[in-house]
C-alpha positions as CSV (number, residue, x, y, z in Angstrom):
1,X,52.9,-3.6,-27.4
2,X,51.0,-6.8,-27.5
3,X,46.9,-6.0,-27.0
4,X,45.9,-9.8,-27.7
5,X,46.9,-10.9,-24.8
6,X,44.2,-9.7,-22.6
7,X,41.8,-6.9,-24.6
8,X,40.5,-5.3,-21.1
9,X,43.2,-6.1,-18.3
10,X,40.9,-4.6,-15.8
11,X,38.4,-7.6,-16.2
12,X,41.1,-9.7,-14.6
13,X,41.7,-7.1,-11.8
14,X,38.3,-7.0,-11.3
15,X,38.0,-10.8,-11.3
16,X,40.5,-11.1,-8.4
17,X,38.5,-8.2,-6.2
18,X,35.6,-10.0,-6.6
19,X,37.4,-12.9,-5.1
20,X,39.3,-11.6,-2.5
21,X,35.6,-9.8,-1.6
22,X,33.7,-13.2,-1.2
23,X,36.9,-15.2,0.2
24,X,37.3,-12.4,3.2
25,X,33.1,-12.4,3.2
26,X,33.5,-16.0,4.0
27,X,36.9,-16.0,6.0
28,X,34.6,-13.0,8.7
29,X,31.6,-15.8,8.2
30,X,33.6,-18.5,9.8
31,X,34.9,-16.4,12.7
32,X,31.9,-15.8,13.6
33,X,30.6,-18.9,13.5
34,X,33.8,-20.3,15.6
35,X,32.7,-18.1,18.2
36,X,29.4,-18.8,18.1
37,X,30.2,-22.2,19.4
38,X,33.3,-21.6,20.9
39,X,31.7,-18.5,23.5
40,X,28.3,-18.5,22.9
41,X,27.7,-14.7,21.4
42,X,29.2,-13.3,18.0
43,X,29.5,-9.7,17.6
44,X,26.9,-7.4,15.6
45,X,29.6,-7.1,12.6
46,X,29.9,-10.8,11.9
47,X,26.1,-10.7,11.2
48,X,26.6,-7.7,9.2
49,X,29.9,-7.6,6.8
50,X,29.6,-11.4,5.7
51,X,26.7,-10.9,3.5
52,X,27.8,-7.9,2.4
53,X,31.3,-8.6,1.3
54,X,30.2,-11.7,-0.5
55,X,27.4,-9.8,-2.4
56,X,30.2,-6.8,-3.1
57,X,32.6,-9.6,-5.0
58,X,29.4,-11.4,-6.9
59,X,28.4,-8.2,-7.7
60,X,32.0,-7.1,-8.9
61,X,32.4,-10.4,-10.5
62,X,29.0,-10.4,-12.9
63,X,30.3,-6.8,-13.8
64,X,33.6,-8.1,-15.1
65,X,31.3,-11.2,-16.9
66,X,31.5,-13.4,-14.3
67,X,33.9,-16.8,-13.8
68,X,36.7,-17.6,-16.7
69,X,34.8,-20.2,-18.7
70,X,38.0,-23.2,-19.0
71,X,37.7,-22.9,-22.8
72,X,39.2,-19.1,-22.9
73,X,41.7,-18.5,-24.6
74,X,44.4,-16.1,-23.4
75,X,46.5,-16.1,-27.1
């Protein structure tokens, strides 16, 4: 059993929540937008669950200590 590798393997999971958190926060941001100018009205929840989702994953990723810093190393 090698422990060195990663010392707390939930850091990463939470790393990639955050992510997929502010990348779907961002991906519901841009529909909205696209029918914004596409139709002229955007529904309530694309005012709503942007914001949210992309505070959910910051807040997810400062939990886990925020980005990877390039210097890491994972030996």
């Amino acid at each position: 059993m090698d422990e060195s590798k990663d010392p707390n393997p939930d850091s990463d999971k939470a790393r990639k929540e955050g992510n997929f958190c502010i990348a779907t926060g961002l991906g519901v941001g841009a529909v909205g937008v696209t029918s914004a100018l596409a139709a002229g009205v955007v529904c309530p929840l694309c005012y709503v669950v942007p914001p949210v989702l992309i505070g959910m994953g910051l807040i997810r990723r400062r939990q886990c200590g925020g980005p990877k810093k390039p210097g890491d190393s994972e030996d």
